[in-house]
N, C-alpha and C positions, 0 to 999 in steps of 0.2 A: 374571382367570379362575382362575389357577391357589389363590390365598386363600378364593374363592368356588367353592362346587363348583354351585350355583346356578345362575351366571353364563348356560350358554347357554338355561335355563328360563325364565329371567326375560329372558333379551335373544332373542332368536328371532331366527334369519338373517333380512336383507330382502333383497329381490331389486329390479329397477326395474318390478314389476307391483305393489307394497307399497302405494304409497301411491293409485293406481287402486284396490285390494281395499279399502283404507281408506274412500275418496271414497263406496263404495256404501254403506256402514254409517253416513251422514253421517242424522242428522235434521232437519226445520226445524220438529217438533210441542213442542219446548220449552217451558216458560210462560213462562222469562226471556229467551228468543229472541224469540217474540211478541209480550212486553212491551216489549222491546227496538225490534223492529220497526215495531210501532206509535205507538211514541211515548207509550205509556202506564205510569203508574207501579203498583208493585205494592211491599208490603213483604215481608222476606223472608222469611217461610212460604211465601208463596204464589210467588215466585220458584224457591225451591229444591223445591217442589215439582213431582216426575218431573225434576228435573235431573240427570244424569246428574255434571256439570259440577262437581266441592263446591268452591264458594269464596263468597265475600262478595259479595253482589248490590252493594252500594252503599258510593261510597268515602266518607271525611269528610263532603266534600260533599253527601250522600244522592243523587249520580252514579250510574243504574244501569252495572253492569260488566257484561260478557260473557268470562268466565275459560275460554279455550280453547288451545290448542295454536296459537301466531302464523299459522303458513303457511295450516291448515285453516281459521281466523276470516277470513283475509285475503281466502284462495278462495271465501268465500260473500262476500265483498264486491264483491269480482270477478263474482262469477254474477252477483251481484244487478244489477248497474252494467250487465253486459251483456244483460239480459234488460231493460233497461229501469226498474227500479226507484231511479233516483236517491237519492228520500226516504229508502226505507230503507236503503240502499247508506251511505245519508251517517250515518243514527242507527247503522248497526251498526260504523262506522270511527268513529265518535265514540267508543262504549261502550267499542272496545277500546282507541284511542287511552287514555283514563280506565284502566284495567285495567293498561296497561304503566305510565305514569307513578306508580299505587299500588304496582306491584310491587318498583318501582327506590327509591323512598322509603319503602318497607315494608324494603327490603335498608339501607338509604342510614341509619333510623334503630335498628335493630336492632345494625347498624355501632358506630353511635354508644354503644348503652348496654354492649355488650360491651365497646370501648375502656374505655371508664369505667370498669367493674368488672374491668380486668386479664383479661380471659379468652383465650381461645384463638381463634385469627384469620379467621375466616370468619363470615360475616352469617347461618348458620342452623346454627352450632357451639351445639349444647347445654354446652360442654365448663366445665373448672372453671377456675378461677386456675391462673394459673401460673408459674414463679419466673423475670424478667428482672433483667440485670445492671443493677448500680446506673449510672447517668449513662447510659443506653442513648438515652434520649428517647424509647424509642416499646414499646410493649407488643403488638406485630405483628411476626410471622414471614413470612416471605417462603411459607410454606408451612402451611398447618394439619396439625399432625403426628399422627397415626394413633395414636402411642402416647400421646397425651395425651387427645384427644377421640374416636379413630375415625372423626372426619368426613373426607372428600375433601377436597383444595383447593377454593376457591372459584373454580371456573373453567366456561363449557359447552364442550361438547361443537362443534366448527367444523361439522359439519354441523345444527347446528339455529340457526348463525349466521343471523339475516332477510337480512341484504346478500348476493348470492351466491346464495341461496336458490331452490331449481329456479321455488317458486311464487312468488320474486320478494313477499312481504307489505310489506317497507318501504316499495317501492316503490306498490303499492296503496293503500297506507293516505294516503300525501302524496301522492298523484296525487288524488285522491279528495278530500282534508281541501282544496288547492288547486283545485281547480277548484269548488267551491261558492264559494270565498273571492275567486272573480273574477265572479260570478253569472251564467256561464255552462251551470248544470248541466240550465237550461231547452233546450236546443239541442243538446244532445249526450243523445237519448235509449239509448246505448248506446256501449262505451268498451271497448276488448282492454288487457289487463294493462301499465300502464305507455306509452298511447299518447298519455296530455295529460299534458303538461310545458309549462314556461312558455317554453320556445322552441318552442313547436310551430308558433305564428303566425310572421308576417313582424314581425309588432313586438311587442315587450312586452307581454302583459298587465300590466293594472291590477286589482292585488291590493284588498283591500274587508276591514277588518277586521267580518266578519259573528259578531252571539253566538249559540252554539248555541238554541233553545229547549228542547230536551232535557236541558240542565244547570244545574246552580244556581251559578254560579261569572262573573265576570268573563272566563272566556278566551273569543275567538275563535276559529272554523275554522282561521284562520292560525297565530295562535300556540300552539294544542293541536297542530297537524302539525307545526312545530317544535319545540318541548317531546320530542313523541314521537320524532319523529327526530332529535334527539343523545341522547334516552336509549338507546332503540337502538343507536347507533351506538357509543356510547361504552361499550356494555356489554363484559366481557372473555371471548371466544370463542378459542379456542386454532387457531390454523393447521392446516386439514386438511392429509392429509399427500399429496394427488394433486396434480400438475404442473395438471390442468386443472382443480382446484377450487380453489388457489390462484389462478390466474389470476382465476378466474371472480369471487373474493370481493373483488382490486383494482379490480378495472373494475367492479363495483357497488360500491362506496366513492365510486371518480371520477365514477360516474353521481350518485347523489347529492348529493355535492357540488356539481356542475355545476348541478344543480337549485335547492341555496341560495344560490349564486352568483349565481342571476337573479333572486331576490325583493329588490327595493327596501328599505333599512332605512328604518323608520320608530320612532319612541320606545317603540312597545310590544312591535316587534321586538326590538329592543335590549334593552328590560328581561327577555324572555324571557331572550335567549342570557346576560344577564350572571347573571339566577337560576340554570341550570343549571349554568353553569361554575362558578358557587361552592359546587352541591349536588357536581358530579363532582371536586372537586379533594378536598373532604373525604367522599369515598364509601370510603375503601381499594382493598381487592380489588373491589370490585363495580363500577368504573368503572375505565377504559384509565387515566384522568390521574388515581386515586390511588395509592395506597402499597402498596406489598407485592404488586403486581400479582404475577400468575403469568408463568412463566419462557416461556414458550411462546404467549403472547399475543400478537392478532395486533394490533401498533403503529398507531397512523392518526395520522402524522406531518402529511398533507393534511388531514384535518377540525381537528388541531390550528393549521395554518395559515390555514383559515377562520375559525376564532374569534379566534387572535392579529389577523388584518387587522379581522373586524369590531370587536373592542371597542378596537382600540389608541387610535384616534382621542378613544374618550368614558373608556375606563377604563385607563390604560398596565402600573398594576401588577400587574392581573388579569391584564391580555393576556401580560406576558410569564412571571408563573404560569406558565398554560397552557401554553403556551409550551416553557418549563424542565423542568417537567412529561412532555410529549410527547416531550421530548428522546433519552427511554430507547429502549432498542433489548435488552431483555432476553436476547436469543437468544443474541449474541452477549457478553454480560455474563459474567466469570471469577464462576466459583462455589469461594471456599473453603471446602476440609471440615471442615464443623463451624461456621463462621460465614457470617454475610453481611450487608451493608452496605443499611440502610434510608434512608441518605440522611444520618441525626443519629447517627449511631453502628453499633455493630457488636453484632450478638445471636449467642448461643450457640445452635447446632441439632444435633442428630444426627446422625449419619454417613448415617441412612438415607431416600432420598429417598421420599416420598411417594406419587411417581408408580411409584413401582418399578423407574426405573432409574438407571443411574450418573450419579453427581455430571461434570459435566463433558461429560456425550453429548447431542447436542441431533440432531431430524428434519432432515431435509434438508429446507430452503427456497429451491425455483425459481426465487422472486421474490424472494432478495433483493439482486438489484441494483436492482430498482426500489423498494423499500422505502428500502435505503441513497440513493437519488439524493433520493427525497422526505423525507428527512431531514436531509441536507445543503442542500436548497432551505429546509427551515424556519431553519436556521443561520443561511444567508443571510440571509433575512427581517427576524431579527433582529438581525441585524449592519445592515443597512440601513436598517431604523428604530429603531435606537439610538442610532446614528452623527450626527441633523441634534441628536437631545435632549440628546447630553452629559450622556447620566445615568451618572456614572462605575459604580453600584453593579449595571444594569444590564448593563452591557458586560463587567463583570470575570464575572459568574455567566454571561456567556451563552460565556464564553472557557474557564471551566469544567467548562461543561455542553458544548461541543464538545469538549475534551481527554479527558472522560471518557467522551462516550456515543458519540462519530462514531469507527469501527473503520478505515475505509480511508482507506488513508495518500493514494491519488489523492483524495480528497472534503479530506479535510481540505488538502490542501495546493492546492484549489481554492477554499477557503472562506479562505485566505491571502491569495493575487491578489486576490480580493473585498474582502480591509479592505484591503490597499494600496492596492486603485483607487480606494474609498471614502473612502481617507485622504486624498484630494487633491481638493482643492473645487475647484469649476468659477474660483473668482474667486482662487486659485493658491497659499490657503490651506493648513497640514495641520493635519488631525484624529490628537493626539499620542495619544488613547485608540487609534487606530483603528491607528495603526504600531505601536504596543506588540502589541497582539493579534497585525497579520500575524507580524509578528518572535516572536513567544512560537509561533505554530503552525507557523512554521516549524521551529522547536527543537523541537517536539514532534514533527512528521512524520519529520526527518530522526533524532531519539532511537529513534521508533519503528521505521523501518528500516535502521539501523545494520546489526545482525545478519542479518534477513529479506532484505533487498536491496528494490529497483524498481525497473520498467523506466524509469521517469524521474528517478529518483535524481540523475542526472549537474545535470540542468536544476532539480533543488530545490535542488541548495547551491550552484550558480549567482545563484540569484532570492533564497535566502536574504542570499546576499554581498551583494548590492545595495540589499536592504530594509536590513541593516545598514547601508550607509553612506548611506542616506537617513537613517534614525534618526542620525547620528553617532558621534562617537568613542567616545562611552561605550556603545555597543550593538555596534561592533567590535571595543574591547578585551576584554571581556566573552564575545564568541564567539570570540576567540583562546584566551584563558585558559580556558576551559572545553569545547577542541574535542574531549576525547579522550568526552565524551557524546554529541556530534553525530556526526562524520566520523571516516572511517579517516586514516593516515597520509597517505596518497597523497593523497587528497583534498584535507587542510587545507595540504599542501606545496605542490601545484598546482592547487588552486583557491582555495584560502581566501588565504594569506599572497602567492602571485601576485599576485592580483586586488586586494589591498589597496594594495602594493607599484606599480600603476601611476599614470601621470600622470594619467590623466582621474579616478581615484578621488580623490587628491591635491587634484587641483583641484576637484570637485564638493565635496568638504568645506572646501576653503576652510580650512586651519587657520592657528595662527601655527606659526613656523617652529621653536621648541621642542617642540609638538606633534605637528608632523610626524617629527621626528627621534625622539620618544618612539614614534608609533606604526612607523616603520620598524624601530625597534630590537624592537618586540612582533613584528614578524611575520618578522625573523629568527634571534629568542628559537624563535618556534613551527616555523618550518625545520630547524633544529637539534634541536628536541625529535622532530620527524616523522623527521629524518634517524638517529638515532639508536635511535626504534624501528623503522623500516622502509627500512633502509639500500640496501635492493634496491631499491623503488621514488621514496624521495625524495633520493638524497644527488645527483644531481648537480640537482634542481630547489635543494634548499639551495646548493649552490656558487655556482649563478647569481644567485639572491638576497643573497648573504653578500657578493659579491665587491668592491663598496664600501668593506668594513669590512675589515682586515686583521687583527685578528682573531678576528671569527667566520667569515673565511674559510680561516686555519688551523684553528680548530675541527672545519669543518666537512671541510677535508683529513684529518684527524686521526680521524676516524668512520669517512669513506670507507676508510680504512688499515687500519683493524680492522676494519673490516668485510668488508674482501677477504680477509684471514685465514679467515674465519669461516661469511659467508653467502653472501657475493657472487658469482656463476661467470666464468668468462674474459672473456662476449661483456659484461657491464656496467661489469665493469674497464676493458674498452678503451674505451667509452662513453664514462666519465670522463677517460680517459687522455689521449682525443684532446679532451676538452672542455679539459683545461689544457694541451696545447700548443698548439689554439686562443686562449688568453685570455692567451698568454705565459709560461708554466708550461714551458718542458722537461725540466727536471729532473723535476719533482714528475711528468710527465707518465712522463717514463721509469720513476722507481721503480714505478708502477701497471702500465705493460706489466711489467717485470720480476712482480711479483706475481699476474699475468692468467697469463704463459707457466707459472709453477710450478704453476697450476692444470688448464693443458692439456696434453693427450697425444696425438696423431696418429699413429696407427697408418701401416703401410708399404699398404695400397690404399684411405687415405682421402685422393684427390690433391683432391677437389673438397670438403675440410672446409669449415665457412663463418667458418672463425676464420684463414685461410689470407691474409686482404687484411690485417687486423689485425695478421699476423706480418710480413708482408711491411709496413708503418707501420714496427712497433716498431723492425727491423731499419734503414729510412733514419731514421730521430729519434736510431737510435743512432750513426748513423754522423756526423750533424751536429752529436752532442756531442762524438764522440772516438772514438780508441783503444782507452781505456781503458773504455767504457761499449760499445763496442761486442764486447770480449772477452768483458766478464762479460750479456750479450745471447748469445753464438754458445756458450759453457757451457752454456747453459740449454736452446738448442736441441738441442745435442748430446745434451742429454740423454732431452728430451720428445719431437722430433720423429722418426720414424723411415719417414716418407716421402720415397723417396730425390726425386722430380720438384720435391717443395717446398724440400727442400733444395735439389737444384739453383737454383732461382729466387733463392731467397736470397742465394746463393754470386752468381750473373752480377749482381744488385743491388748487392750490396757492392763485387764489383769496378768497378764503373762510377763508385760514389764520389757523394757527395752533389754537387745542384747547387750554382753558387755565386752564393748571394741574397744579401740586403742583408737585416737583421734587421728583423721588426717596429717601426714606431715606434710610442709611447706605449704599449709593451705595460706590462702590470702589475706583471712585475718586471727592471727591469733589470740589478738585479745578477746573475741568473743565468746561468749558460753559454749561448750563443750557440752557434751551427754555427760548425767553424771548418777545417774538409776542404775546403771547396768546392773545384770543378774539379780534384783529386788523385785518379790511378789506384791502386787498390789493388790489390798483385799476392796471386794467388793461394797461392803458396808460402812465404807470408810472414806470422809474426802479426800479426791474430790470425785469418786467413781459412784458414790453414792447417788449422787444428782443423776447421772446418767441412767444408773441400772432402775429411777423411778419412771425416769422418762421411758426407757425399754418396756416395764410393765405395764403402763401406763398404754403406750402404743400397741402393746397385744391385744391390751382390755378394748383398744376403741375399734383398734382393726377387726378382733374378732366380731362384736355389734353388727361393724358395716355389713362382714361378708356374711354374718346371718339372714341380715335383712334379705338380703336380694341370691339365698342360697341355691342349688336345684339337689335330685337328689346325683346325679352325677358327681356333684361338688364333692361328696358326702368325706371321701377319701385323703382328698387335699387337704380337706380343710380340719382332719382327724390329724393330717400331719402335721398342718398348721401349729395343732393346740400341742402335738408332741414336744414341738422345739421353743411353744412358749413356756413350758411346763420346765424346761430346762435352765430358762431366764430367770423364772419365778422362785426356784430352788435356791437359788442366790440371796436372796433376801431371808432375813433375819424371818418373815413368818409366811414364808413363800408358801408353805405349801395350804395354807389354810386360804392363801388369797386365790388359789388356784384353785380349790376346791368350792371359791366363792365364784367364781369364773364358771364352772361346769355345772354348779346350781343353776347358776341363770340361763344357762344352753340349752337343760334339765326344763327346766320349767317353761322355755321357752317356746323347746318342741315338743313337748308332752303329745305321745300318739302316735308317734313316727318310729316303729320298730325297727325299721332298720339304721334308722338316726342313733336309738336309744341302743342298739347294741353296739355302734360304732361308741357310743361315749361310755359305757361300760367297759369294755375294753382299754380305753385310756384308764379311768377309777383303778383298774385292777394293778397295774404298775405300782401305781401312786401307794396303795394299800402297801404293798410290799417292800418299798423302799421305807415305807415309815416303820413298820416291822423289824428292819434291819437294822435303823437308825437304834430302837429302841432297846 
């Protein structure tokens, strides 16, 4: 609009009363309507004379045509049919039927002679030569460019689509061209738009190839309504952009179809659909299944699949043409700027799109989940009838032609399942084409959502793992070695090199036992590589796998270690920690607590931290190693931990002393230190628990301060039982009770005034009195 200042002169708003105001302006005093009607012939002076209509009364054939606007031609076929006119009903759907099939072969060879002479890409481009890259193979742009010819793409307009169409014409026209074709039209002297179909009865009509007498040609009623409709159908109409005209133009697609689906093939059927298909596969832009279609077209994945099932049987390479062909799905097709990809090569284009907008911005499509499912069912199709012929050449283009044109990762990874299932013959055979495929789209599904994620991700490199070890070693080693394009770390450490790694895998491959030791050593080659880049989430699945080998299972201690340096936080160090002093590891299991505690800090009122069961572990592991393992343990507390309650806990742990067990047998390493405390009391006042129980006082004394500061009298209780269980710390020490009586001085003199403060600390005093009483 905005290039043409024209535009709304020439396009006039319509309203939904348009084509009513239209209908009344209709005539039926034509001479070539007459002609038409009659069944009589006329040459063409006398046809185009008072015809409003200017086109060619008569095709090759000396065929009269009736050149009209599809919908408006179809609605007078319609009137006529229901007003009782069969005869004529039936010559004026003949003439037009004739009329579309000249127009689609009038596009189809005009195609032809442009290719030839290099020109510029649309079937009624005036345009001149113009300059394609050498080796390109093809002389078509995906686009007829503006600044070469000025023409449009070669595309209509969605609503003057016939499928969808308010007045329904396609439908007309093969309602109409069938039902003479069954010799019925004696008995239905009247018929509402679309109400005889060939399931209208309880049983099949019996189709009758009848010849027109109104035409000079070999066809039939039957195969002219044929003919007519794939040419129609397969013409390229671009997606209207409404919710319910999209709908509207699928479900007349499926109506159609459902209509060819119940006509019986017979040999002149068959020669019909297989002429067609080889006019539409070489039409370009002017047919769905050829080249250079436009970006925006609306796919017919379904009619494609009616043609592959009917010609598969009598013609295989045509059928999967077609096929192949159909496969595209343009909308969702990457457009790069400046080139783009015809199939044989890559052509040079503009920056600027033709349609007038951005390279890369496509209309919102309502339907296309149902477009995508009917494209994923044609995939199938041909996985299914590729799979009995073992036509290798087949199956590799149709594996392809899914990697390239099917977008959703659910389809494709459902068209996987499909050649595996397929891959196993009923008599318990496998078809080795049909596992290479599952296996190759599984690597593609899982390639393609690496990054993006899905929600069934977990369950695709599960079913991946197990199509691998159906295929064998050489389709397992292969997805080891090359998992940093499939899987994250995590993934290939615990499910990829796992799942390899167990017996029933083992044994479903059946290897020799060289083989086997070669493949265990790839899958804790690949633990090690996981653990190393993602030391957070694989290194203790690597440990567990490694722990066989001695080592790759220092290696893989060895990761873990610097890794705690680096990435790792307190609560995965213990993780580990306690995984080697489960597998018989104390030592190594200590150093990792030591490493976990330099990473933690607990603060003086975080008593319920959740790294607190962990301290309290490291603390008895230290105690079963020693002395000396457990001083340099109670440093590190002293240092990080400054909650006096936890320390308390620590301190009455340590004094109780490890239990006294009997070691692990057949642990993993026996040379290492052993617990060697058992049943010894450890006194308080004593290295190296001394350190600790000052640090304990020490954090009563500050803790208490803080929560004075900021007390209410609410607190008054808590904080009474606070000083209860310090009081209980403080008895520990060699002159505890006097420093604890230095403690309630300063609470004493702190809240001097507060009666009911001061009887709460009273209360405490009074204990304390009586235990020293006792002592003495």
């Amino acid at each position: 609009p905005l290039e043409n200042p024209d535009h709304l002169s020439a396009n006039p708003r319509r309203t939904v009363f348009s084509r009513a105001i239209a209908a009344c302006d209709l005539e039926w005093s034509n001479a070539l309507l007459k002609a038409i009607l009659q069944g009589e012939r006329y040459n063409d002076d006398k046809c185009n004379k008072g015809n409003k209509v200017s086109c060619d009364c008569h095709d090759h054939n000396g065929n009269l045509l009736w050149c009209e606007e599809l919908p408006i031609a179809c609605a007078r076929i319609d009137s006529l049919r229901c007003h009782g006119y069969q005869k004529q009903a039936i010559r004026l759907a003949v003439a037009v039927s004739c009329n579309v099939r000249r127009e689609f072969l009038r596009d189809h060879s005009k195609y032809q002679q442009l290719s030839a002479q290099g020109y510029c890409g649309c079937p009624t481009c005036p345009g001149r030569p113009r300059s394609v890259p050498a080796g390109s193979g093809s002389h078509w742009p995906l686009y007829c460019k503006r600044s070469s010819c000025g023409c449009p793409p070669f595309v209509r307009n969605g609503d003057s689509n016939p499928v969808g169409h308010p007045l329904n014409p396609l439908c007309i026209i093969l309602d109409t061209l069938l039902q003479i074709s069954t010799g019925r039209e004696r008995h239905n002297s009247g018929s509402s738009m679309c109400s005889l179909s060939p399931n209208s009865d309880r049983s099949s009509p019996r189709y009758l190839h009848i010849n027109p007498p109104e035409i000079n040609s070999d066809d039939s009623y039957l195969t002219l309504a044929i003919e007519t409709t794939l040419y129609l159908m397969s013409s390229v109409y671009v997606m209207p952009a409404e919710l319910y005209s999209q709908d509207r133009v699928c479900r007349g697609y499926d109506t159609i179809l459902n209509k060819l689906q119940q006509i019986p093939l017979d040999p002149r059927f068959l020669d019909t659909i297989k002429h067609v298909a080889g006019i539409l596969l070489n039409a370009g832009p002017c047919s769905v299944l050829g080249l250079n279609i436009h970006r925006e077209v609306i796919p017919l994945h379904g009619f494609a699949a009616f043609l592959f099932s009917t010609l598969l049987p009598h013609c295989e390479e045509l059928a999967f043409n077609v096929a192949l062909r159909a496969m595209r799905l343009p909308i969702l097709e990457p457009i790069v700027s400046g080139m783009f990809d015809h199939g044989s090569g890559m052509v040079q284009l503009d920056d600027v799109d033709p349609l007038g907008g951005a390279r890369g911005m496509f209309p919102r499509w309502f339907t296309m989940g149902h477009i995508e499912t009917m494209q994923a069912e044609l995939a199938s199709t041909m996985l299914m009838s590729a799979a009995p012929r073992s036509n290798a050449s087949h199956l590799a283009a149709t594996l392809d032609s899914i990697k390239r044109h099917v977008h959703g990762a659910t389809h494709v990874f459902r068209l996987a399942q499909d050649a595996l299932r397929l891959a196993h013959a009923p008599d318990g055979s496998r078809h080795t084409g049909l596992l290479h495929i599952a296996l190759e789209l599984g690597k593609h599904v899982l390639q393609n959502t690496l990054t993006s994620g899905n929600w069934k991700r977990r369950e695709m490199v599960r079913w991946l793992v197990g199509c691998a070890v159906e295929a064998g070693l050489g389709a397992i080693v292969s997805l080891m070695h090359g998992w940093t394009m499939l899987f994250t770390a995590a993934e290939a450490s615990a499910m990829v090199a796992s799942a390899v790694m167990q017996p029933s895998a083992l044994i479903q491959l059946n290897l020799p036992q060289n083989q086997n030791e070669e493949l265990c050593n790839c899958a804790m080659t690949l633990a090690l590589q996981c653990a190393t880049r993602d030391p957070t989430n694989c290194a203790l699945c690597a440990l567990s796998l490694c722990e066989k080998d001695a080592v790759a299972f220092e290696t893989a201690y060895q990761i873990v270690v610097e890794a705690a340096n680096r990435q790792m936080n307190s609560a995965q160090i213990f993780n580990v920690a306690r995984y080697m002093e489960h597998r018989g590891y104390p030592l190594r299991a200590y150093r990792l607590a030591m490493l976990a505690l330099q990473h933690l800090v607990i603060a003086s009122n975080q008593v319920s931290h959740p790294a607190v069961s962990d301290i309290l572990w490291s603390a008895m592991l230290a105690l079963n190693l020693g002395k000396d393992e457990l001083g340099g343990l109670v440093s590190i507390l002293v240092r990080n931990v400054h909650c006096a309650p936890v320390l308390s806990d620590i301190l009455r742990q340590c004094m109780m002393g490890p239990p006294a067990t009997v070691p692990p047998i057949g642990t993993a390493n026996s040379g290492e230190k052993q617990r060697r405390n058992g049943g010894h009391f450890l006194a308080p006042d004593r290295s190296p628990l001394l350190q600790l129980l000052e640090a304990t006082i020490n954090a009563y004394v500050n803790t208490a301060h803080v929560r004075l500061s900021q007390i209410s009298p609410r607190h008054y209780l808590e904080f009474a039982d606070f000083l209860f269980k310090a009081r209980e710390s403080f008895m520990l020490a060699p002159e505890g009770q006097v420093r604890f009586n230095q403690l309630l001085d300063n609470v004493h003199s702190a809240y001097k005034g507060k009666k009911k403060f001061m009887f709460i600390e009273r209360t405490i005093r009074l204990p304390d009195i009586l235990i020293i009483t006792d002592i003495e």
